[in-house]
C-alpha positions as CSV (number, residue, x, y, z in Angstrom):
1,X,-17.7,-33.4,-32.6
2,X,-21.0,-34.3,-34.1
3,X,-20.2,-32.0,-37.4
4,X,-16.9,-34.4,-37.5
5,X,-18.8,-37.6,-37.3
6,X,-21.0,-36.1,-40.1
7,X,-18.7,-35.1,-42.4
8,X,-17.0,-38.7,-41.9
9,X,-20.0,-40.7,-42.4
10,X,-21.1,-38.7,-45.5
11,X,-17.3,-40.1,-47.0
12,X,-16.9,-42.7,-49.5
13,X,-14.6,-45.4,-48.5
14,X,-12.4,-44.2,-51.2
15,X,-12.2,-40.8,-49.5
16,X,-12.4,-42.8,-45.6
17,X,-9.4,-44.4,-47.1
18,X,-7.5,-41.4,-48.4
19,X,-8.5,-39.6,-44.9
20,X,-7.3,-42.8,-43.2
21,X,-4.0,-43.0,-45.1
22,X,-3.0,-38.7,-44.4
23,X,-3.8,-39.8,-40.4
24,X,-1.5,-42.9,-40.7
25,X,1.5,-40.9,-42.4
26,X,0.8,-38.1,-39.6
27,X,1.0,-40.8,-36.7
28,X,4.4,-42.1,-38.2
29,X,6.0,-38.5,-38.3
30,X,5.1,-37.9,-34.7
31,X,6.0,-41.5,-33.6
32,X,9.4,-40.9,-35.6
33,X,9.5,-36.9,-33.9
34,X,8.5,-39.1,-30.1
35,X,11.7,-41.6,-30.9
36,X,13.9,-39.1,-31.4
37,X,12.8,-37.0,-28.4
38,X,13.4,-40.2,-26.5
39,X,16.9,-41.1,-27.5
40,X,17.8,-36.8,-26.6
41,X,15.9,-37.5,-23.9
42,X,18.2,-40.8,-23.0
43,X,21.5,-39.2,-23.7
44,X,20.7,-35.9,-21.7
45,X,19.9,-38.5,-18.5
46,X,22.8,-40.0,-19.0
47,X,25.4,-37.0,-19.2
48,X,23.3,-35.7,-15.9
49,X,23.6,-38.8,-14.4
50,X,27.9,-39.0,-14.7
51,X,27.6,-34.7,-14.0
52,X,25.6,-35.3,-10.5
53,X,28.1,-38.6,-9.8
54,X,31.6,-36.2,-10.8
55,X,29.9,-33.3,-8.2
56,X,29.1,-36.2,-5.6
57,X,32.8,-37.3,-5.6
58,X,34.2,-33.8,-5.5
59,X,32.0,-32.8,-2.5
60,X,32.9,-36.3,-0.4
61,X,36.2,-35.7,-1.3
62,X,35.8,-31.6,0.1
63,X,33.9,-32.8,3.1
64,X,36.5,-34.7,5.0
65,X,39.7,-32.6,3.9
66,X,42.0,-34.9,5.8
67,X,41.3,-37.6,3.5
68,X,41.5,-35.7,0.4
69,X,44.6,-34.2,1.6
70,X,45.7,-38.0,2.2
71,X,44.4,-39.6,-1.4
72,X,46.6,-36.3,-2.8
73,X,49.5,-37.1,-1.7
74,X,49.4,-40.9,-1.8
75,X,49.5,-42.3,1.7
């Protein structure tokens, strides 16, 4: 780390700003790569979510197989 801190403080500010400048475009790639890992993230939750409410209703339905046999045929 101290090597780092070296090498930094020996900078100009024009190459400080340069340095500064490749970190900031760096940040905004992985924010942009983050965002879109979020919104995958998001959707996936949200096709789980209706998946584990379509197996709950199958399994109430096959756990009391009078009922189901009733809602089948209408009455």
């Amino acid at each position: 780390m101290k090597l780092k801190l070296c090498y930094i403080n020996s900078m100009s500010k024009n190459e400080l700003e340069k340095y500064r400048s490749v970190i900031k475009k760096d940040l905004d790639k992985l924010e942009k790569k983050m965002d879109k890992l979020q919104e995958a993230v998001d959707l996936l939750n949200k096709r789980l979510g209706k998946h584990i409410d379509f197996i709950d209703e199958t399994y109430d339905s096959l756990k009391n197989p009078i009922n189901a046999a009733k809602r089948f045929l209408g009455r």
